[in-house]
C-alpha positions as a LaTeX table, in Angstrom:
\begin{tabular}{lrrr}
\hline
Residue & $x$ (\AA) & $y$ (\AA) & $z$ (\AA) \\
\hline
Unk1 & 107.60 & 103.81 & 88.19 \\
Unk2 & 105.19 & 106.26 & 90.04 \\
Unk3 & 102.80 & 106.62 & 86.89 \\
Unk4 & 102.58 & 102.52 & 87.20 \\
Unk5 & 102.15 & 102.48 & 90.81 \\
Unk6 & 100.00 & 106.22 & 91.68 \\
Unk7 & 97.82 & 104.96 & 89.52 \\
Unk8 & 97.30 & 101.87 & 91.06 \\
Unk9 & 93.49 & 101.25 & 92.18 \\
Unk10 & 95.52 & 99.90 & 95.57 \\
Unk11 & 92.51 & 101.16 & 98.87 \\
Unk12 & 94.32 & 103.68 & 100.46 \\
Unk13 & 92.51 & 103.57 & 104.14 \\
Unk14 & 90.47 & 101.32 & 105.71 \\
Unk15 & 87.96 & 103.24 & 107.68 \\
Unk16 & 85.90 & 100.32 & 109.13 \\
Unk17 & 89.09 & 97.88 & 110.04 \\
Unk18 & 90.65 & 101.26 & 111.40 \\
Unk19 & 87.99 & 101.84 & 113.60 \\
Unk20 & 87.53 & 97.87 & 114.36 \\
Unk21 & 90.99 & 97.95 & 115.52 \\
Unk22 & 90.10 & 100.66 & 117.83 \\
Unk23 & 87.60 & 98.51 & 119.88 \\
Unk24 & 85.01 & 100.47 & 117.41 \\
Unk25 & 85.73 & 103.56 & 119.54 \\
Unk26 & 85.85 & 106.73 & 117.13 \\
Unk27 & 87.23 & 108.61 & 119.97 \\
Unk28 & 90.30 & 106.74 & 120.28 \\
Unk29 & 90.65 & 106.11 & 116.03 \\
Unk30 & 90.96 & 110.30 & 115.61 \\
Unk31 & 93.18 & 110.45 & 118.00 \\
Unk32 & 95.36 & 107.81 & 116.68 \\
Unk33 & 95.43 & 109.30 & 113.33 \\
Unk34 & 95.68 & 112.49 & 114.59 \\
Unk35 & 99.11 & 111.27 & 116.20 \\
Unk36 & 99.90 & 109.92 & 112.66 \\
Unk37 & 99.50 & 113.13 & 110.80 \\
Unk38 & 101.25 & 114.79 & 113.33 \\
Unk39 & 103.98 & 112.37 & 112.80 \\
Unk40 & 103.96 & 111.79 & 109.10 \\
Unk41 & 106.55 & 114.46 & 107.96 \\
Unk42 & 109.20 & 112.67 & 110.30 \\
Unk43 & 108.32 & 109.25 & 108.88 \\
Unk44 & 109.41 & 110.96 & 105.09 \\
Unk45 & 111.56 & 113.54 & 106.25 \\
Unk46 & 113.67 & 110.12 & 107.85 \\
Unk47 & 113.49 & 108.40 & 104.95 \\
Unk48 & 114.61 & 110.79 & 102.36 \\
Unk49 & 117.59 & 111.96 & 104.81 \\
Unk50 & 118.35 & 108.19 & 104.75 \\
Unk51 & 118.34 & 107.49 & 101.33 \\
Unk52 & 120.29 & 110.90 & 100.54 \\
Unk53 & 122.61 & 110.22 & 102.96 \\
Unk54 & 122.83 & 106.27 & 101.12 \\
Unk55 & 122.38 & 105.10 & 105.01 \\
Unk56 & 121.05 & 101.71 & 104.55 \\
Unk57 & 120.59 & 100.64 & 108.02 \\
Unk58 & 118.79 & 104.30 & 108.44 \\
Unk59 & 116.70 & 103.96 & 105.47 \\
Unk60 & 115.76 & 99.99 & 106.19 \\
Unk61 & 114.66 & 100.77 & 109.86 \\
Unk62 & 112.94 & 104.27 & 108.77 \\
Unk63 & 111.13 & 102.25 & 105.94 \\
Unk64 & 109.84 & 99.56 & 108.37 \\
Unk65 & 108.92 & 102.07 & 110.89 \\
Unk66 & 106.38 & 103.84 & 108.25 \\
Unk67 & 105.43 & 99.98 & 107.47 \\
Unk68 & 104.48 & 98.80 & 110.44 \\
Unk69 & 102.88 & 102.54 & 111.93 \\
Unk70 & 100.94 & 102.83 & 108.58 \\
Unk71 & 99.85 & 98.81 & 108.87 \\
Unk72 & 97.93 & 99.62 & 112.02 \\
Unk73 & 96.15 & 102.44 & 110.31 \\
Unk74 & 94.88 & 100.23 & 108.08 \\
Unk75 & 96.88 & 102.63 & 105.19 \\
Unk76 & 97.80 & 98.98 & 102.99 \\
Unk77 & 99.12 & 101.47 & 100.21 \\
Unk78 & 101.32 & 103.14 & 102.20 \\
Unk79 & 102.19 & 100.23 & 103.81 \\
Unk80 & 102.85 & 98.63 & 100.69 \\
Unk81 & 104.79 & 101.49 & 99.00 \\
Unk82 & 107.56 & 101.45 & 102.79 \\
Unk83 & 107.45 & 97.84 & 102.28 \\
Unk84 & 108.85 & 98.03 & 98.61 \\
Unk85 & 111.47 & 100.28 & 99.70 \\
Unk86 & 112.28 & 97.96 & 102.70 \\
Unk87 & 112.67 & 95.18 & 100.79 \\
Unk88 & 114.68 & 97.46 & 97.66 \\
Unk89 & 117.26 & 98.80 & 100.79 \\
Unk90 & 117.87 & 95.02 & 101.82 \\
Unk91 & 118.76 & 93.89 & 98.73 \\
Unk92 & 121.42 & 96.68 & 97.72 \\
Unk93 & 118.76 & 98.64 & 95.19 \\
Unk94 & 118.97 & 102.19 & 96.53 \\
Unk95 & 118.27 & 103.19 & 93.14 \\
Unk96 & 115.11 & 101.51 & 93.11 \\
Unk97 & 113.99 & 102.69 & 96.76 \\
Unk98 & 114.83 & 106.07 & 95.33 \\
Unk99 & 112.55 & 105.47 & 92.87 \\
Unk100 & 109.79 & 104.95 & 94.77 \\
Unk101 & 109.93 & 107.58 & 97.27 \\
Unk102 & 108.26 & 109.57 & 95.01 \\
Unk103 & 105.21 & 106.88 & 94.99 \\
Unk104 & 105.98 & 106.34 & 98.95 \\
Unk105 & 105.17 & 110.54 & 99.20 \\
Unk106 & 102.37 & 110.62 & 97.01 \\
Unk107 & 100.77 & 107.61 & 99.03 \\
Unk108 & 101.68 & 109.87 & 102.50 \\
Unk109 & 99.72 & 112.53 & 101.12 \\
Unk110 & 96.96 & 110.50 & 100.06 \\
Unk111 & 96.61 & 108.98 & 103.25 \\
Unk112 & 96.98 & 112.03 & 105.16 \\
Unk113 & 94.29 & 113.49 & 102.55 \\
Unk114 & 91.45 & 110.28 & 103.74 \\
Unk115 & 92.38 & 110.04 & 107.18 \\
Unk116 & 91.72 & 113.74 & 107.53 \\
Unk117 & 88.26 & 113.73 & 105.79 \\
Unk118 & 87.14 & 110.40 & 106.45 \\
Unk119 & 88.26 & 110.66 & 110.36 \\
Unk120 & 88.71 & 114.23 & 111.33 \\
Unk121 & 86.24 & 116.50 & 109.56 \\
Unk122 & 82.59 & 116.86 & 110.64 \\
Unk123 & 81.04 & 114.19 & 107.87 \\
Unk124 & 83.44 & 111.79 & 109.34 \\
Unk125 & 82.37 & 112.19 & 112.31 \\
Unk126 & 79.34 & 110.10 & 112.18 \\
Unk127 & 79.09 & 106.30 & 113.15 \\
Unk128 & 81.01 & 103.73 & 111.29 \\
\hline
\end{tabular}
């Protein structure tokens, strides 16, 4: 499933709708993402426990937590990739979410990975 999916052409951050969503202040966009990254190993680290632990209330909440967080980043991958395991953990396919936690970690990283250079370093620091 993750060679299908990883190699999906699916835009993994939004820089401009990011910073839109921001009021257009840059300020206020780093530190938002900075409060992402900083929170980003909990968001897997709660879903794997959840789907190791077969937890399906856990893993559903954990799932739309990452959803909804990575949503507002303007992440749609990673959005996308929690939202397939959401909707896999509602309908009894913990095999399937399992699956794509591998694709849901890859995405993590890759958003992690943009926000970082397209937010944090020095050449993102210029004006949208």
């Amino acid at each position: 499933m993750c060679e299908v999916v990883c190699n999906s052409t699916a835009m993994i951050f939004d820089r401009d709708e990011f910073v839109q969503r921001n009021m257009g202040d840059l300020d206020l966009s780093r530190k938002v993402a900075a409060l992402f990254i900083t929170s980003a190993p909990e968001y897997a680290g709660s879903i794997r426990l959840a789907l190791a632990d077969r937890d399906t209330i856990a893993l559903c909440q954990s799932a739309h937590k990452l959803k909804g967080a990575s949503a507002n980043l303007s992440l749609p991958s990673l959005s996308d990739s929690a939202r397939i395991i959401e909707s896999f953990t509602e309908t009894g396919e913990l095999e399937k979410a399992t699956e794509m936690l591998t694709v849901l970690e890859h995405r993590l990283a890759q958003a992690i990975e943009r926000l970082e250079s397209e937010l944090m370093s020095p050449q993102g620091r210029e004006c949208p």
